[in-house]
PLY file of the C-alpha trace (Angstrom):
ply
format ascii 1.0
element vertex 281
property float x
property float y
property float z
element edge 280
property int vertex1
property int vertex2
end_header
-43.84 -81.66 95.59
-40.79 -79.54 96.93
-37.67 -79.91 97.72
-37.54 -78.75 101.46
-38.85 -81.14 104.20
-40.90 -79.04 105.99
-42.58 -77.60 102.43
-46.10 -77.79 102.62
-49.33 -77.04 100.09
-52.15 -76.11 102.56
-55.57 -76.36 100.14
-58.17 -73.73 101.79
-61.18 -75.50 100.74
-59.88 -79.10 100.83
-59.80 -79.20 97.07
-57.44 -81.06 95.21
-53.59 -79.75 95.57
-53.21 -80.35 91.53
-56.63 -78.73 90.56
-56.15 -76.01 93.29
-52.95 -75.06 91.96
-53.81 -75.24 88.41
-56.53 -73.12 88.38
-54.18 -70.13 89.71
-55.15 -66.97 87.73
-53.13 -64.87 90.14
-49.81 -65.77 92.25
-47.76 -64.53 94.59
-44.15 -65.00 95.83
-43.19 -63.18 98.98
-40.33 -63.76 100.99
-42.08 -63.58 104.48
-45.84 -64.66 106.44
-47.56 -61.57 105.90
-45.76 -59.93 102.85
-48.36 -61.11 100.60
-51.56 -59.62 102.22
-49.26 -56.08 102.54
-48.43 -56.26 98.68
-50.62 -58.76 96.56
-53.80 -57.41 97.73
-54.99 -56.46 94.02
-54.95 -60.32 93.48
-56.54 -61.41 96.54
-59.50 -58.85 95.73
-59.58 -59.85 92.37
-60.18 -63.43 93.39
-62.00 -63.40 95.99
-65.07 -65.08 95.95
-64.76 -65.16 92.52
-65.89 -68.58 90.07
-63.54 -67.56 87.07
-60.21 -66.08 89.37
-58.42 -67.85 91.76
-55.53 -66.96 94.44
-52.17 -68.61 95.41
-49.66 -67.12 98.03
-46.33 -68.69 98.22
-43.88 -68.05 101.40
-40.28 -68.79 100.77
-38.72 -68.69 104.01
-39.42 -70.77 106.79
-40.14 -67.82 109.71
-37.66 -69.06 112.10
-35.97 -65.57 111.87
-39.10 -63.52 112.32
-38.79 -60.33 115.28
-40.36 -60.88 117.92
-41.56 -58.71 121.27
-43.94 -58.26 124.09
-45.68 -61.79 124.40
-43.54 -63.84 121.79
-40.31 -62.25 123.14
-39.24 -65.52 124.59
-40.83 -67.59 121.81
-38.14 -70.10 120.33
-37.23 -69.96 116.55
-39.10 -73.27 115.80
-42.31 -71.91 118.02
-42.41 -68.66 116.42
-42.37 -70.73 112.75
-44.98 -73.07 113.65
-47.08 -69.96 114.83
-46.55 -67.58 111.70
-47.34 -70.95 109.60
-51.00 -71.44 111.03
-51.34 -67.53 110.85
-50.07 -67.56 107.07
-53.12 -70.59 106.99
-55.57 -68.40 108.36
-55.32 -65.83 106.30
-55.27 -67.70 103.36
-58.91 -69.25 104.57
-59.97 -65.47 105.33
-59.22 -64.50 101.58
-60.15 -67.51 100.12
-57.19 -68.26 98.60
-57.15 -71.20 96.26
-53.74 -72.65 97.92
-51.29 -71.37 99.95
-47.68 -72.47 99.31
-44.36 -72.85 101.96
-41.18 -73.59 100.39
-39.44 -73.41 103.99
-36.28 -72.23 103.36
-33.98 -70.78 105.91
-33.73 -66.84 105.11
-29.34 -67.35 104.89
-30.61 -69.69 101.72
-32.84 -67.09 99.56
-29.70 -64.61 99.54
-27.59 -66.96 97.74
-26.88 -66.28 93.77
-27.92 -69.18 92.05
-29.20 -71.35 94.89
-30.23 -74.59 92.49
-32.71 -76.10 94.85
-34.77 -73.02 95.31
-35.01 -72.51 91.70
-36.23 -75.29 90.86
-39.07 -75.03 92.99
-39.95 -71.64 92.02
-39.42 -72.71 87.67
-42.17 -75.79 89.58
-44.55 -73.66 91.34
-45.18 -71.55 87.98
-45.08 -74.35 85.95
-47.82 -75.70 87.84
-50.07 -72.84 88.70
-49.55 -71.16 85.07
-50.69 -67.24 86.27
-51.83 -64.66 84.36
-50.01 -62.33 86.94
-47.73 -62.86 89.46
-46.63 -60.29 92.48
-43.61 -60.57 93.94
-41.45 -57.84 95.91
-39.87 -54.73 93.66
-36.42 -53.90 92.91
-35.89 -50.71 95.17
-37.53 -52.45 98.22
-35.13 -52.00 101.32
-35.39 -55.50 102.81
-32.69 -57.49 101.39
-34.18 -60.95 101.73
-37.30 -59.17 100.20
-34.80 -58.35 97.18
-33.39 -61.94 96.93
-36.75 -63.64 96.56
-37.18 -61.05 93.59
-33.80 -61.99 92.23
-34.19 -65.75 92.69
-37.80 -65.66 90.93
-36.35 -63.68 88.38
-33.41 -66.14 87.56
-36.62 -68.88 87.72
-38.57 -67.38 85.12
-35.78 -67.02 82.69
-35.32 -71.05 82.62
-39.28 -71.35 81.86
-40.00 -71.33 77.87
-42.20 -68.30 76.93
-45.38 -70.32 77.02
-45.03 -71.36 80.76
-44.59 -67.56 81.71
-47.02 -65.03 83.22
-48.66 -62.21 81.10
-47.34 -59.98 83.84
-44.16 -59.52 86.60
-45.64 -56.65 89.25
-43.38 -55.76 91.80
-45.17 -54.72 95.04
-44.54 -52.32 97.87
-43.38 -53.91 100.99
-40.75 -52.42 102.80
-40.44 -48.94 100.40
-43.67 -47.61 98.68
-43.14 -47.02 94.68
-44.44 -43.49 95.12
-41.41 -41.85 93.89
-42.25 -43.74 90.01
-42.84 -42.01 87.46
-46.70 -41.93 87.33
-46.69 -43.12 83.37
-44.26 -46.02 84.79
-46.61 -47.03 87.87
-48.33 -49.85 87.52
-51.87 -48.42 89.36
-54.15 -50.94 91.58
-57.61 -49.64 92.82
-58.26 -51.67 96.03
-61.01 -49.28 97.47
-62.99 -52.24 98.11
-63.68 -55.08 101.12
-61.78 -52.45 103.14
-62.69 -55.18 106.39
-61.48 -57.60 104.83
-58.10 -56.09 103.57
-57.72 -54.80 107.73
-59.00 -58.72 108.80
-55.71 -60.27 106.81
-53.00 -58.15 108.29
-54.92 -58.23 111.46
-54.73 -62.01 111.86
-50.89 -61.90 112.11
-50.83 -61.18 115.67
-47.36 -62.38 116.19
-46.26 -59.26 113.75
-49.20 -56.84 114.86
-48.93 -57.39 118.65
-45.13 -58.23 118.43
-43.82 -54.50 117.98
-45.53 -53.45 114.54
-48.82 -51.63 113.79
-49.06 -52.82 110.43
-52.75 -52.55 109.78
-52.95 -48.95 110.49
-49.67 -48.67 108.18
-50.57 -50.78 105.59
-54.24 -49.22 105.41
-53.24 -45.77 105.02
-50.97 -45.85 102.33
-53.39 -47.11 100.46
-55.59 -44.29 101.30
-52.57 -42.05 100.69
-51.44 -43.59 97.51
-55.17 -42.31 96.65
-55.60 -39.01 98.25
-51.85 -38.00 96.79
-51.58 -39.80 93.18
-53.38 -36.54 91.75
-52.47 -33.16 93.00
-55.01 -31.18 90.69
-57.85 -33.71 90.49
-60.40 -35.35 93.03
-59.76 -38.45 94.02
-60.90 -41.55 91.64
-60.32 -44.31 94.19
-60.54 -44.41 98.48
-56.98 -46.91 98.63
-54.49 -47.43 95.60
-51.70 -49.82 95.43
-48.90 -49.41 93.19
-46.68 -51.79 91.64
-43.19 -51.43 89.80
-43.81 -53.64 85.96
-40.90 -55.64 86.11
-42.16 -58.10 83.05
-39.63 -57.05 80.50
-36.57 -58.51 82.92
-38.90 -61.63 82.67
-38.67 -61.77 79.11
-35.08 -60.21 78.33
-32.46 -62.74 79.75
-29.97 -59.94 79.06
-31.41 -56.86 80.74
-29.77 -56.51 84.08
-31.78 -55.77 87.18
-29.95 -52.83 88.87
-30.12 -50.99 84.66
-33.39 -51.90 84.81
-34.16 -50.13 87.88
-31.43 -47.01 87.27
-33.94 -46.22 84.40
-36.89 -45.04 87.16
-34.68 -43.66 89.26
-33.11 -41.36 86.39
-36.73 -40.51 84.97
-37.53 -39.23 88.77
-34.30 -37.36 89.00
-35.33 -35.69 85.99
-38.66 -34.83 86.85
-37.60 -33.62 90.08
-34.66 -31.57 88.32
-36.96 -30.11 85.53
-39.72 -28.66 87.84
-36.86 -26.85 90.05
-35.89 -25.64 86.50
-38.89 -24.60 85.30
-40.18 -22.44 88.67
-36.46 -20.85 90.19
0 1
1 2
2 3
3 4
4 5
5 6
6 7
7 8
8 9
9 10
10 11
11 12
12 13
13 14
14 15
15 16
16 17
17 18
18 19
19 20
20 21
21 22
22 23
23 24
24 25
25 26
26 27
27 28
28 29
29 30
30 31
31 32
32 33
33 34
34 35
35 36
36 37
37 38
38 39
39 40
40 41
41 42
42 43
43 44
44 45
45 46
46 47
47 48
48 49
49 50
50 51
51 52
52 53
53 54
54 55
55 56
56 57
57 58
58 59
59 60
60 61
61 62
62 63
63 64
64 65
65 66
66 67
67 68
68 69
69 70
70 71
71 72
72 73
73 74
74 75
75 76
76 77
77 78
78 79
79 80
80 81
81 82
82 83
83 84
84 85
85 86
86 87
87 88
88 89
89 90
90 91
91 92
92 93
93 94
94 95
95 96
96 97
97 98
98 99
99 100
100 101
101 102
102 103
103 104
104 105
105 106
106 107
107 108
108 109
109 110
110 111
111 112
112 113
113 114
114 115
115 116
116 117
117 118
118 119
119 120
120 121
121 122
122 123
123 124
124 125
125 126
126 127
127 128
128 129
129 130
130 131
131 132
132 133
133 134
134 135
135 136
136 137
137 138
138 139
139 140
140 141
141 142
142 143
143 144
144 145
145 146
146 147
147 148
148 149
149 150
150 151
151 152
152 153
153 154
154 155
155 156
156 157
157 158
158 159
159 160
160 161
161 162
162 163
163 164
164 165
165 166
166 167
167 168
168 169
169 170
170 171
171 172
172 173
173 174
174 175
175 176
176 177
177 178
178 179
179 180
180 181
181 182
182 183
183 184
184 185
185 186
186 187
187 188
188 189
189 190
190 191
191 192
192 193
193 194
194 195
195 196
196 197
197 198
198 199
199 200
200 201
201 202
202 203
203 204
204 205
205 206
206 207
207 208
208 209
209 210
210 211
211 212
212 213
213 214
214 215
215 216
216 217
217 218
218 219
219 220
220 221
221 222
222 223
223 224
224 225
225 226
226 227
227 228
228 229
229 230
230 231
231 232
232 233
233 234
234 235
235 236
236 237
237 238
238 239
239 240
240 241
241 242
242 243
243 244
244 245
245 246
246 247
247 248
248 249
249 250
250 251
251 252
252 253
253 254
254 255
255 256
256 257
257 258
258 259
259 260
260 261
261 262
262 263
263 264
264 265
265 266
266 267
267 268
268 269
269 270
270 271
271 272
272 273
273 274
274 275
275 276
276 277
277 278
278 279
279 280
């Protein structure tokens, strides 16, 4: 179905791989195991255990280059894949995802401009899950292969024709929240619900959690802090917030360049910033 060897479709539910990827309202394409319960957790909520929404995560890189410490410190680069595979599986059966996707690509591979073979997996994957929305990492994320896998869906997307692409292009916070947006520009995701459930899907990445990072505390509250902060002179609306940069018009304007694209945000902060100095010295 793809082009690497060790690509794999694992079906949650035992459904068929076709049907289970074709009934995709909501997809995800993150670079690492574990990036898409951090950012796409809007579309897991808003699938799960849901008759008329369905969930796909899709990990591009293979994991041999994941950090390790304490227990997996001596864990070989082919262990440490094989482990953050079954993990990636596991969560996908805890959030009842409708299929979960590995490309298996070396991380060396997503960096490269134009890299034909992962393209054409990606322009497949779409093609064949059709989403109304897909999640994949944001422009000013700080992780570079994070920023490749943006950059390689984005050149994807602009070989599909119009009808085979998504309503929306979200960008998701990862390894830099989106904060700093413009709060007419933010793209605003209430996920104040199945709070044990959102903890249980970082939480099953033990390799991650117990291998140097406390990412369930961190993940958790910025949610709750993308909440309690988003309105300084109003009570809060929601108990955990995501927030997501809308990157669809790059999808749909071949010509718009990324780094423009981004420049924009950044300049509308600079001025807000600027103006309220102004305005109060």
């Amino acid at each position: 179905m793809f082009t690497q060897s060790n690509s794999e479709v694992y079906i949650p539910d035992g459904s068929d791989p076709t049907k289970a990827l074709g009934r995709t309202t909501h997809l995800c394409i993150a670079a690492h195991q574990d990036d898409i319960e951090i950012m796409a957790i809007d579309g897991i909520l808003r699938a799960y255990e849901r008759s008329d929404a369905h969930f796909t995560g899709c990990v591009v890189t293979d994991g041999h280059g994941s950090p390790r410490a304490g227990k997996f410190a001596d864990v070989s680069d082919d262990e440490m894949a094989r482990i953050r595979v079954e993990e990636q599986k596991e969560a996908a059966r805890i959030g009842k995802y409708s299929a979960q996707v590995f490309l298996g690509y070396p991380s060396v591979e997503v960096k490269k401009v134009e890299n034909r073979g992962l393209k054409e997996d990606l322009k497949n994957l779409v093609r064949q899950t059709r989403p109304q929305v897909l999640f994949t990492h944001n422009l000013a994320d700080k992780h570079n292969t994070h920023v490749g896998v943006l950059l390689r869906v984005l050149e994807a997307l602009r070989e599909l024709e119009p009808e085979e692409l998504p309503e929306k292009l979200i960008g998701c916070e990862v390894w830099r929240n989106l904060d700093w947006l413009p709060d007419e520009q933010k793209v605003v995701m209430d996920v104040s619900t199945h709070r044990d459930l959102q903890a249980e899907l970082v939480d099953v990445f033990v390799s991650q959690v117990q291998g140097g990072k406390n990412y369930t505390d961190a993940v958790l509250g910025r949610r709750a802090a993308n909440a309690t902060f988003f309105a300084s002179h109003a009570t809060d609306q929601a108990t955990a917030l995501t927030f997501g940069m809308d990157m669809t018009p790059l999808m749909l304007d071949k010509k718009l360049e990324p780094f423009e694209f981004v420049k924009t945000f950044i300049g509308e902060f600079q001025a807000d910033v600027a103006g309220m100095i102004e305005r109060l010295k």
